[in-house]
N, C-alpha and C positions, 0 to 999 in steps of 0.2 A: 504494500500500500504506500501510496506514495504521501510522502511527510509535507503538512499543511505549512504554507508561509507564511512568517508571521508579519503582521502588518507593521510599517517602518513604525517609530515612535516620532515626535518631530523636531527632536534632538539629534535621528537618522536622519535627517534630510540637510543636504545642504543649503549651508546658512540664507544665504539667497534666496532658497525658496520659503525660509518658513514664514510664519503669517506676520508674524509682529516684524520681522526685519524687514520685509515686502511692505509695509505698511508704513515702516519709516523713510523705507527710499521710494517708493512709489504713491504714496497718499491710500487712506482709505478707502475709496473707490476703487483700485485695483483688486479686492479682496472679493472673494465669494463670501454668500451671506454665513457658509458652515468656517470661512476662515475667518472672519470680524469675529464669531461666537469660541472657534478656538483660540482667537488670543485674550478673550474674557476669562476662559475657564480657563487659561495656563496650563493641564493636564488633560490626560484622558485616564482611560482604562488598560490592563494590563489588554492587547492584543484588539485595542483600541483607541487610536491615537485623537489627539484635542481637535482634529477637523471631521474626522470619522463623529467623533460624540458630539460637537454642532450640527452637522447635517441629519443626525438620529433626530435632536432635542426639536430641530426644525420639522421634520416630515411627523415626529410624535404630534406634536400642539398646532400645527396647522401653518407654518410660517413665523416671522413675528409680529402679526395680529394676533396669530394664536397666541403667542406670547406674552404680549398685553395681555390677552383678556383672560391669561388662567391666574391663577390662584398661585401665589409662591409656594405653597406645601405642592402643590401639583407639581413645580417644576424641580422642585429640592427632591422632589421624590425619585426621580429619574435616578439610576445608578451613573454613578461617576460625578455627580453634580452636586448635594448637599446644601447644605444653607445658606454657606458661605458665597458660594459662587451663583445661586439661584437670585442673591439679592444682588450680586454686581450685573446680571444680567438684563434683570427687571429695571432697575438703578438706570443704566443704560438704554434700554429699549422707549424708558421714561423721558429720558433727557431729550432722545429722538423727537417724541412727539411734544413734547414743550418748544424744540426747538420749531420746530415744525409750525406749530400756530403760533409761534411768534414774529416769523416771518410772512407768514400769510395773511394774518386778521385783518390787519392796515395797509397792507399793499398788493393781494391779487385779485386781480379783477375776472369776474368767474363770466364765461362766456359758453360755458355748456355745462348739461352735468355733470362730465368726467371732473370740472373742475372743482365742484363742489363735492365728490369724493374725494377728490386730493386733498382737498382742505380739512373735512372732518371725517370720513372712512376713518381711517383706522380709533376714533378715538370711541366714536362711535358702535366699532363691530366690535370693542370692548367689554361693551355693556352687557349685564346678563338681563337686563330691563328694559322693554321700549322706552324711546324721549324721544319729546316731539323738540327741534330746536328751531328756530328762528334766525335765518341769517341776514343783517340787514346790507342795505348797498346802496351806496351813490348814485350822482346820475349819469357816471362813468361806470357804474356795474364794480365799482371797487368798495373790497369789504370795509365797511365802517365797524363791524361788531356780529357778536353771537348771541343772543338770547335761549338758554335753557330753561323752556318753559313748561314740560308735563313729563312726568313719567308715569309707565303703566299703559296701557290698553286707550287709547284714542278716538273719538268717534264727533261728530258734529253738535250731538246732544252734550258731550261731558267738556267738552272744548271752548274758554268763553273767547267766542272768535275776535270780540274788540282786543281782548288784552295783547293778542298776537300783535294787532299795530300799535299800541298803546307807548310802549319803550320807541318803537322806530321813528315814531311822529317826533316825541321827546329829542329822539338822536338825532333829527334833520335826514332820516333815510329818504330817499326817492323811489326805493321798492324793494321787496324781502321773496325772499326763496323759504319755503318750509322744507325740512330733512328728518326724515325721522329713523329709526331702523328696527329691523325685525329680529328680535332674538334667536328664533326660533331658525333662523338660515336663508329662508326662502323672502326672494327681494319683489313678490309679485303682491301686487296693489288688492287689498281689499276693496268691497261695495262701501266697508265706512269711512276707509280711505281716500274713495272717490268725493263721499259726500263731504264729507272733511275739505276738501278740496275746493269743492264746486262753493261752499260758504265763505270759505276764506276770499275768493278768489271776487265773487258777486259785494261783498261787505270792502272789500278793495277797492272795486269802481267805485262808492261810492263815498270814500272818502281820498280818493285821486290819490292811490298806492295802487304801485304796481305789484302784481304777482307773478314771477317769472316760472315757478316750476315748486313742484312737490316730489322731491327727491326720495327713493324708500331702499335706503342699506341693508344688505341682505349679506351672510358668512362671505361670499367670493363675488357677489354681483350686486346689484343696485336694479332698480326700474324707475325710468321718470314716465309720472303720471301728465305733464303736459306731451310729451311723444305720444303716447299711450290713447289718451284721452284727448284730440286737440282743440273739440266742439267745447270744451268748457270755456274757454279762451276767448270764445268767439262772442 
């Protein structure tokens, strides 16, 4: 029988290639998402080295959305990982998305949906709870601010549709996008979602706020209900 190989360690690897030296001479960016996570963890497993247990920890939780959205016991649980290292990761993946809406809230200007996934997806497909948020916008389409205004279960009756414009008016917006997301994984538009929708959107015209779109985050996908739905608009 032929004798199994055992996988380098990345201490075997020449220095050049390993992730944190690659990282100093190359920038960040040059890294795979399982090499950025093996120079967090600094180690692996006997016959499992620190890029092999990033790409596991990755394909286990889903990416790093999944990341975000598990539980530090969920991730410290993983063999090879532990506390220590489940908190620089989290720590880390944290700083990402801070960094992330700090660059965005005040200066991108969202001009489809994918861009309002960019801005709050991930923070959003976090949640283990629906939230309906509120994105407000200039009359350059550039974000002025984020209003977190429901959690839980959404619908036209539980929803008081003034208060969605109530902060935007105050902020000087020229018209707000709603976003909300589906815990549950699947990014397709409910009947209350619609109705939801069609209110917001009619209580808009008549206090001359625009409503561009109701965005709905789903585990890997999104659906806009202006696409979807475009006679509401009309």
């Amino acid at each position: 029988m032929a004798k199994e190989t055992a996988r380098p360690t990345i201490k075997d690897m020449r220095e050049e290639n390993r992730p944190r030296e690659r990282l100093i001479a190359e920038g960040p960016q040059a890294l795979s998402d399982g090499e950025l996570l093996a120079v967090l963890l600094g180690s692996g497993l006997p016959g499992l080295n620190a890029i092999d247990l990033g790409n596991q920890i990755l394909k286990e939780l889903g990416g790093f959305s999944g990341i975000h959205r598990a539980d530090i016991s969920e991730l410290e649980n993983i063999p090879g990982v532990g506390r220590a290292k489940a908190a620089r990761i989290k720590a880390a993946v944290e700083l990402g998305n801070r960094l992330s809406k700090e660059r965005t809230e005040t200066k991108t200007v969202i001009r489809s949906p994918e861009d309002v996934v960019r801005l709050v997806g991930l923070e959003l497909r976090g949640k283990e709870q629906e939230e309906l948020w509120v994105i407000w916008l200039n009359v350059r389409n550039q974000v002025l601010g984020i209003d977190r205004l429901y959690k839980g279960s959404q619908d036209s009756s539980s929803v008081r549709v003034g208060e969605i414009f109530t902060r935007a008016i105050r902020k000087g917006a020229n018209a707000v996008i709603l976003v909300h997301n589906h815990p549950s994984g699947d990014a397709s538009e409910s009947p209350e979602d619609v109705n939801l929708t069609r209110a917001v959107v009619e209580a808009g015209r008549l206090l001359d706020m625009r409503v561009h779109d109701h965005i709905i985050i789903g585990r890997e996908d999104f659906s806009s209900i202006k696409q979807n739905h475009p006679t509401l608009w009309v």
